[in-house]
DSSP file (Angstrom, degrees, kcal/mol; ACC not computed):
  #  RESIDUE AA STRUCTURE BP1 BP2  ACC     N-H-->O    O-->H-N    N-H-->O    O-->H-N    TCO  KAPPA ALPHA  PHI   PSI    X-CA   Y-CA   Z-CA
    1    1 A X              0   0    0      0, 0.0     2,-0.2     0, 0.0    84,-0.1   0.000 360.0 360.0 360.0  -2.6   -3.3   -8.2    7.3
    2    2 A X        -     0   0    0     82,-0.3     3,-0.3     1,-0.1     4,-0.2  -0.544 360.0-156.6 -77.4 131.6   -1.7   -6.4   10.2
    3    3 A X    >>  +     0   0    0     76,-2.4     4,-1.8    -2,-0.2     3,-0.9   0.629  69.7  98.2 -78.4  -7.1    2.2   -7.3   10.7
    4    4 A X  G >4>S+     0   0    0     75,-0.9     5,-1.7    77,-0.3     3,-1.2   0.936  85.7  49.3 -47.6 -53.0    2.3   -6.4   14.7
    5    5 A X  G 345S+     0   0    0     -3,-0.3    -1,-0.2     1,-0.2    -2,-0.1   0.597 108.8  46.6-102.4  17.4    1.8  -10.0   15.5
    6    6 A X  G <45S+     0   0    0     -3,-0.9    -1,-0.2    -4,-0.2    -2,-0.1   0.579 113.3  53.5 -76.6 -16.9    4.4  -11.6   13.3
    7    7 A X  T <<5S-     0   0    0     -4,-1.8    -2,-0.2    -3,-1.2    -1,-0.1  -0.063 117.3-109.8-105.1  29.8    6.7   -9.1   14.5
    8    8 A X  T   5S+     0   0    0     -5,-0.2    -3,-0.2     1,-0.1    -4,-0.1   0.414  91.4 105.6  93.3 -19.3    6.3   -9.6   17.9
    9    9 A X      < +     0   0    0     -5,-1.7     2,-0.2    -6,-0.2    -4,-0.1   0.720  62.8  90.6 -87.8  -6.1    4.3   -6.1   18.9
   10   10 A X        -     0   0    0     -6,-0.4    72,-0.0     1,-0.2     0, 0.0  -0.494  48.8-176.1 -88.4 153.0    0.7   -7.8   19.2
   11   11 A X        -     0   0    0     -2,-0.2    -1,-0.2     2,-0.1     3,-0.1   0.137  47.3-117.3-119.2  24.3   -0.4   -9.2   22.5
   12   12 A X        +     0   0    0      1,-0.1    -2,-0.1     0, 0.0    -7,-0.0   0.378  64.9 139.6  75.0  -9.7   -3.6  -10.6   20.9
   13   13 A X        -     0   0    0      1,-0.1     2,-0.4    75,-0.0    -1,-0.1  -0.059  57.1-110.5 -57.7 161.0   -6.3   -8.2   23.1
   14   14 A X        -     0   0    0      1,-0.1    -1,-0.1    -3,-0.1    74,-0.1  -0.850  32.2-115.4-115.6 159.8   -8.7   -6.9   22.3
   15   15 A X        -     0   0    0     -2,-0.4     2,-0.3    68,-0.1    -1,-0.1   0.575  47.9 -80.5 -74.8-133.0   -9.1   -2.6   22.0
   16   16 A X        -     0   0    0      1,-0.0     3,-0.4    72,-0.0    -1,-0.1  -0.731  44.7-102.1-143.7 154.4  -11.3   -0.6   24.1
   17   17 A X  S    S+     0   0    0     -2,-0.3    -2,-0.1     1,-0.2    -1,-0.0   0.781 115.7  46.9  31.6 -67.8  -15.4   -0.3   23.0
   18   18 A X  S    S+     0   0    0     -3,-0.1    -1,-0.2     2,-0.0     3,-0.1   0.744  76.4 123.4 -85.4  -9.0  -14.6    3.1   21.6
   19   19 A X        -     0   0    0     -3,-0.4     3,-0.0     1,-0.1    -4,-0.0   0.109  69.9 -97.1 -62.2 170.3  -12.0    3.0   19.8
   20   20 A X        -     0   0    0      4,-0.1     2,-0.1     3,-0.0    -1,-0.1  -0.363  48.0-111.4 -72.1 162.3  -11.9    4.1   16.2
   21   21 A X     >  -     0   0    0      1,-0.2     4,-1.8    -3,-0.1    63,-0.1  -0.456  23.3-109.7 -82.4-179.9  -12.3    1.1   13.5
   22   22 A X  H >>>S+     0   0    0     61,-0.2     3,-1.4     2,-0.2     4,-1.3   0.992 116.2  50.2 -66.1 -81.8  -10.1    0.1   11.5
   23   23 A X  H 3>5S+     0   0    0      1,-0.3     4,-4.7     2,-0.2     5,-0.3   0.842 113.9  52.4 -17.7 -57.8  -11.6    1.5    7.8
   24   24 A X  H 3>5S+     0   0    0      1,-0.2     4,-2.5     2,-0.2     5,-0.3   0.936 108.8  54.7 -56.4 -38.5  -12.1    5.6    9.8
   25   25 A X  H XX5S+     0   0    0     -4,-1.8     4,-2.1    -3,-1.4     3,-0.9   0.962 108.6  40.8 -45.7 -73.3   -8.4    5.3   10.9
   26   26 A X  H 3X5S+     0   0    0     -4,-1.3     4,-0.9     1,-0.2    48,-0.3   0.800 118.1  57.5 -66.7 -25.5   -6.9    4.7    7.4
   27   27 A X  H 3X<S+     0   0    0     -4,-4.7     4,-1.6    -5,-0.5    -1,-0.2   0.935 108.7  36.5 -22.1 -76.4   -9.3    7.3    6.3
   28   28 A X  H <X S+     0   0    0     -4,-2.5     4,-1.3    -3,-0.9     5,-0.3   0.915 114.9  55.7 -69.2 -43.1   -8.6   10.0    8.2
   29   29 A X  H  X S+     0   0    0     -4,-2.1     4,-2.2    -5,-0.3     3,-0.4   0.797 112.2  45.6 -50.7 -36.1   -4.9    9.2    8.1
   30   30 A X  H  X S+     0   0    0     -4,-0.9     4,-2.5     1,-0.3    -1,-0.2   0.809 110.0  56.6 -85.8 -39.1   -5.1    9.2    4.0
   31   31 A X  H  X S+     0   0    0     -4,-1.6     4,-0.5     1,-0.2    -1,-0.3   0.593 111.5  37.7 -81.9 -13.1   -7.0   12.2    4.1
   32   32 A X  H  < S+     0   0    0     -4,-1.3     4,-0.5    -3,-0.4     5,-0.3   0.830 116.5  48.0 -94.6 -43.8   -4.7   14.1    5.9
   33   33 A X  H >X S+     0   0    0     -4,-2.2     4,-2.9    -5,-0.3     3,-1.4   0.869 100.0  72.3 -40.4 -45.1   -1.1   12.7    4.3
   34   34 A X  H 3X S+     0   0    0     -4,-2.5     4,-3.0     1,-0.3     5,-0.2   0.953 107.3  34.6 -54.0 -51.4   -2.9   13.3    0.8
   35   35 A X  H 3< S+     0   0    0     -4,-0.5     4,-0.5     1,-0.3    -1,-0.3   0.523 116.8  48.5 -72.5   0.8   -2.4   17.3    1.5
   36   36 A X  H <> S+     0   0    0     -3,-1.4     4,-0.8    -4,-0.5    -1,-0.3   0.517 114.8  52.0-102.3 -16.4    0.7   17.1    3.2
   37   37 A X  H  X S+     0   0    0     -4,-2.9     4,-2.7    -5,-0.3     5,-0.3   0.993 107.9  47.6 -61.9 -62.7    1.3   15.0    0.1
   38   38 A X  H  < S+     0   0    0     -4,-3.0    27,-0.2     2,-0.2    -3,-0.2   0.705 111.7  50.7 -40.3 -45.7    0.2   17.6   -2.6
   39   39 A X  H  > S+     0   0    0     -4,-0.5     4,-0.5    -5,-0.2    -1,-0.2   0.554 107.8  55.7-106.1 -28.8    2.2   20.5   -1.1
   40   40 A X  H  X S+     0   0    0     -4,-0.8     4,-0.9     2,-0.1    -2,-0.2   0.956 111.7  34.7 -67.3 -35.5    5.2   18.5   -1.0
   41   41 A X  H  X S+     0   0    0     -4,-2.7     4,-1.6     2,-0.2    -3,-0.2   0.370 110.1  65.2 -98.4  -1.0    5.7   17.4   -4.3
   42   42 A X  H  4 S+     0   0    0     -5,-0.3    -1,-0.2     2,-0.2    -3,-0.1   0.606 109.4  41.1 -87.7 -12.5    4.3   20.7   -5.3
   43   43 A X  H >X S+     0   0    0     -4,-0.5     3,-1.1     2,-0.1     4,-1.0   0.758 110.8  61.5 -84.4 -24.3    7.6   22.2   -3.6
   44   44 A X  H >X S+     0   0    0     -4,-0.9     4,-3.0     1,-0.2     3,-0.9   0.997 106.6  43.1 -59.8 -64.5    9.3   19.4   -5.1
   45   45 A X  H 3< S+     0   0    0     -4,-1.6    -1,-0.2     1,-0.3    -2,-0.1   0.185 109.7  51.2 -80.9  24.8    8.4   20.7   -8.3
   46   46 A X  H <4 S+     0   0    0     -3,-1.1    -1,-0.3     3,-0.1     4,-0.3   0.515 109.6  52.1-104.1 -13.3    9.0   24.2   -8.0
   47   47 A X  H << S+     0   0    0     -4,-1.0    -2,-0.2    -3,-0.9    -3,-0.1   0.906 115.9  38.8 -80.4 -52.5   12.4   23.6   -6.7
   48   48 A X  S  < S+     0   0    0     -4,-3.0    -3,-0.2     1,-0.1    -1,-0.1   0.880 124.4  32.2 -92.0 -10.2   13.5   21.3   -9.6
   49   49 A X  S >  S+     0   0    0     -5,-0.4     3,-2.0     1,-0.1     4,-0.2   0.639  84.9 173.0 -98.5  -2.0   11.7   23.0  -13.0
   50   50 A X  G >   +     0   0    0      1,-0.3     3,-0.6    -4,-0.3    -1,-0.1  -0.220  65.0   1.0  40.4-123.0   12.1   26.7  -11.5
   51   51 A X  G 3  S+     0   0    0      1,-0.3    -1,-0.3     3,-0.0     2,-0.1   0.729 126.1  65.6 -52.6 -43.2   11.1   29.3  -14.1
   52   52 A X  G <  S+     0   0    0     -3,-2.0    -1,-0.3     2,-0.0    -2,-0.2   0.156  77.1 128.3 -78.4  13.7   10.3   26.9  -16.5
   53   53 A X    <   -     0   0    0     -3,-0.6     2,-0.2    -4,-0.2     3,-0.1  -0.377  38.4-169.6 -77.3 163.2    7.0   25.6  -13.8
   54   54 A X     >  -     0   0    0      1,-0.5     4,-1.5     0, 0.0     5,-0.1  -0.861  33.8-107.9-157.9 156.9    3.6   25.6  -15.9
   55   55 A X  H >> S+     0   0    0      1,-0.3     3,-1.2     2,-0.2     4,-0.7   0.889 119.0  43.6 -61.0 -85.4   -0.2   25.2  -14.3
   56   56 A X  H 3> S+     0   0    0      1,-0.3     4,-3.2     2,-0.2    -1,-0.3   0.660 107.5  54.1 -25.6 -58.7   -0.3   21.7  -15.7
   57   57 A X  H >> S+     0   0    0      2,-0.2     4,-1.0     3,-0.2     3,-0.8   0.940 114.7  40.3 -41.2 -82.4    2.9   20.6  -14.8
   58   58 A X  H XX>S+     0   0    0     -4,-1.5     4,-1.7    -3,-1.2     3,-1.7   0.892 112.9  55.3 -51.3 -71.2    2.3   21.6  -10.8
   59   59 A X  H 3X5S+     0   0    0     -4,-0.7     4,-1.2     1,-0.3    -1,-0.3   0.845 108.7  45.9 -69.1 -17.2   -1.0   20.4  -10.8
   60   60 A X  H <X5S+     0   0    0     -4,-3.2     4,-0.6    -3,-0.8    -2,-0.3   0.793 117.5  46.9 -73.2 -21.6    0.3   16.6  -12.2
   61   61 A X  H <X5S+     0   0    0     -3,-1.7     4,-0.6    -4,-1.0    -1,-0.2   0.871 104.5  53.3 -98.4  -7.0    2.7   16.7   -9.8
   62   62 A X  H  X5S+     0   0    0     -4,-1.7     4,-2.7     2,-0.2    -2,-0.2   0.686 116.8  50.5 -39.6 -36.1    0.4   17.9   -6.4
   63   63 A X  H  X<S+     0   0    0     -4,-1.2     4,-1.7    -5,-0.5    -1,-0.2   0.859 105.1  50.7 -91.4 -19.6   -1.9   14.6   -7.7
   64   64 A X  H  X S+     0   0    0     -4,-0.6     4,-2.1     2,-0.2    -1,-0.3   0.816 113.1  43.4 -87.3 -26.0    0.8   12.4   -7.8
   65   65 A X  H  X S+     0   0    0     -4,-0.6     4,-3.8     1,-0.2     5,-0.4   0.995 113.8  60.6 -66.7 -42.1    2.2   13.3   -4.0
   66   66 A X  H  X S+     0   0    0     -4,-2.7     4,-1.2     1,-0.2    -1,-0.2   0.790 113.0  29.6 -45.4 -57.9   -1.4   13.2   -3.3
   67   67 A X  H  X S+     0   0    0     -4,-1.7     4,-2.9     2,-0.1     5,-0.3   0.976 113.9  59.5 -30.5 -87.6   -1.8    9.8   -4.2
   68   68 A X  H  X S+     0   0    0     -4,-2.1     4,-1.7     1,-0.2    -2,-0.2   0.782 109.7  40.5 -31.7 -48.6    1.2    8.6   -3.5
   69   69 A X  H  X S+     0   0    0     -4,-3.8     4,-1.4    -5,-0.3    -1,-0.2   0.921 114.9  52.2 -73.0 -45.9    1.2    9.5    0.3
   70   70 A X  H  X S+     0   0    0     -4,-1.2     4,-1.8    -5,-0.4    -2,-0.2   0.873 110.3  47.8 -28.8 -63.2   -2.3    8.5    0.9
   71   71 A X  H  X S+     0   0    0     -4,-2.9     4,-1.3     2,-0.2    -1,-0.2   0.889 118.2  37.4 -50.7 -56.5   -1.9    5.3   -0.6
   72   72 A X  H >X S+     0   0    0     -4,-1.7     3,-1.7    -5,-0.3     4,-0.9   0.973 117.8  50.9 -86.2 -49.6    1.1    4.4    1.2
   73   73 A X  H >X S+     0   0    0     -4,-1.4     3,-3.5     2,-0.3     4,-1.0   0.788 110.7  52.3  62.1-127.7   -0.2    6.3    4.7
   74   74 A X  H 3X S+     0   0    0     -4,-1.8     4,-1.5     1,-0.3    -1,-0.3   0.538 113.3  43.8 -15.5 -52.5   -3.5    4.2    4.2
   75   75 A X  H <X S+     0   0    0     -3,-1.7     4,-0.5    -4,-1.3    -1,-0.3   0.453 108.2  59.4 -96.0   2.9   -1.0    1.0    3.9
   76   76 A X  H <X S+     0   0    0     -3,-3.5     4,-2.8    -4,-0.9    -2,-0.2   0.830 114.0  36.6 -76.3 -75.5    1.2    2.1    6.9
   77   77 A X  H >X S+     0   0    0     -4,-1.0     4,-1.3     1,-0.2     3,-0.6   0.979 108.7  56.6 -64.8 -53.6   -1.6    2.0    9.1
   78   78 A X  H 3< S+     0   0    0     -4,-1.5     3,-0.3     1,-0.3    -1,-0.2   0.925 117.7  42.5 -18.2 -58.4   -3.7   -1.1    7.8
   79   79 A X  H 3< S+     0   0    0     -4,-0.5   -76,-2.4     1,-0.2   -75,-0.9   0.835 128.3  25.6 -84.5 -17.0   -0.2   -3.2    8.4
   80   80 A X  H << S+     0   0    0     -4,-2.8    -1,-0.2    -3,-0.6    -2,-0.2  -0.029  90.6 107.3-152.5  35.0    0.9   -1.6   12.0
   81   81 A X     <  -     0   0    0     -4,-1.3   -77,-0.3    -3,-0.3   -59,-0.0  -0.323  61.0-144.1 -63.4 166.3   -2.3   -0.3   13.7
   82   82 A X  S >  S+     0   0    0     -2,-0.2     3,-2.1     2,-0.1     6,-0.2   0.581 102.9  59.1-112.3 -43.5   -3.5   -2.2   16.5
   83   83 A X  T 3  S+     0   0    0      1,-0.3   -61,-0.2   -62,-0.1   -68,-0.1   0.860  95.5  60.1 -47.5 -37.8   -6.8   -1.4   15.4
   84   84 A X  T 3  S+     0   0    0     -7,-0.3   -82,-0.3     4,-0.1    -1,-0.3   0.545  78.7 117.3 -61.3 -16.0   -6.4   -3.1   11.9
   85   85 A X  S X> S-     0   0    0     -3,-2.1     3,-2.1     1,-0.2     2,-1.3  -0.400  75.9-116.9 -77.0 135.5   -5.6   -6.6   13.7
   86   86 A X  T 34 S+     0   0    0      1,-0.3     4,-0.4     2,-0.2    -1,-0.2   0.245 109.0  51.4 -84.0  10.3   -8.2   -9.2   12.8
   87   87 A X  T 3> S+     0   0    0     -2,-1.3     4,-1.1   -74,-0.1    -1,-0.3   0.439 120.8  39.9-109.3  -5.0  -10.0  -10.1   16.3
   88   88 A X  H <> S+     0   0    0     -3,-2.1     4,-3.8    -6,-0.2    -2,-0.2   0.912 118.8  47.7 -86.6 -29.2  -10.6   -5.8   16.9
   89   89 A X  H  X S+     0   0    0     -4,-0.6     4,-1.4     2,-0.2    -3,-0.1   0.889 118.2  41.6 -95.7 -53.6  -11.4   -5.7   13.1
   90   90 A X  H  > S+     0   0    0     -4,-0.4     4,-2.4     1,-0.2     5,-0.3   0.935 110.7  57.8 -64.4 -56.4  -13.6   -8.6   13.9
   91   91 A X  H  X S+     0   0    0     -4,-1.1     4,-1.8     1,-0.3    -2,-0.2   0.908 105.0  47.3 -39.4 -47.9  -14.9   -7.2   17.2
   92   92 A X  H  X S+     0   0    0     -4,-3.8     4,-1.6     1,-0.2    -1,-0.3   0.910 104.8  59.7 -77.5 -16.2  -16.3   -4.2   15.9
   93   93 A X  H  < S+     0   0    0     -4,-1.4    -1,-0.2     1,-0.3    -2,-0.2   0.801 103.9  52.9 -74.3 -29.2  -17.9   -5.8   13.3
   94   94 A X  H  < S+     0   0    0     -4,-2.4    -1,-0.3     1,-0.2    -2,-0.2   0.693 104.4  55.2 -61.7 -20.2  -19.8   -7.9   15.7
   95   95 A X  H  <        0   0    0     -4,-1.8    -2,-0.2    -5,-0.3    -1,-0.2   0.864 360.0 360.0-101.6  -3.0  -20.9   -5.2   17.3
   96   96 A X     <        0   0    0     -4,-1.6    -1,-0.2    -3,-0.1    -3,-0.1   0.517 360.0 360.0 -22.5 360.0  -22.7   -3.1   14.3
């Protein structure tokens, strides 16, 4: 699924022994975007409802950044990791 080598960036090798897989990459990545996610669109939504903010409110819109960034984050790296590209993807799996 990775787009580096339709756009030109892959040179078809394969990644080093140690490197992370694919799956913990988009993990970690997700898991860190989700809070940077959460606490953006929870400043987003103190900035546009102001006084009028309510618990409910904040916390539906913290879950939606949360999501939202994760998700996409998670689909950033999948298409334009080197790890994600299907003979490293393949590689580690042979070696499990």
């Amino acid at each position: 699924m990775a787009l580096r080598r339709m756009l030109g960036y892959s040179d078809g090798e394969l990644m080093r022994s140690d490197a992370k897989p694919c799956s913990r990459l988009m993990r970690h990545t997700a898991g860190i975007c989700s809070v940077g996610g959460a606490l953006g669109f929870w400043t987003l939504c103190r900035l546009y409802y102001g006084p009028r903010i309510t618990v409910p409110r904040t916390l539906r819109w913290a879950a939606c950044g949360a999501i939202s960034m994760s998700t996409t984050t998670a689909l950033l790296v999948r298409l334009f990791s080197p790890e994600c590209e299907p003979q490293n993807i393949a590689a580690y799996d042979q070696k499990r």
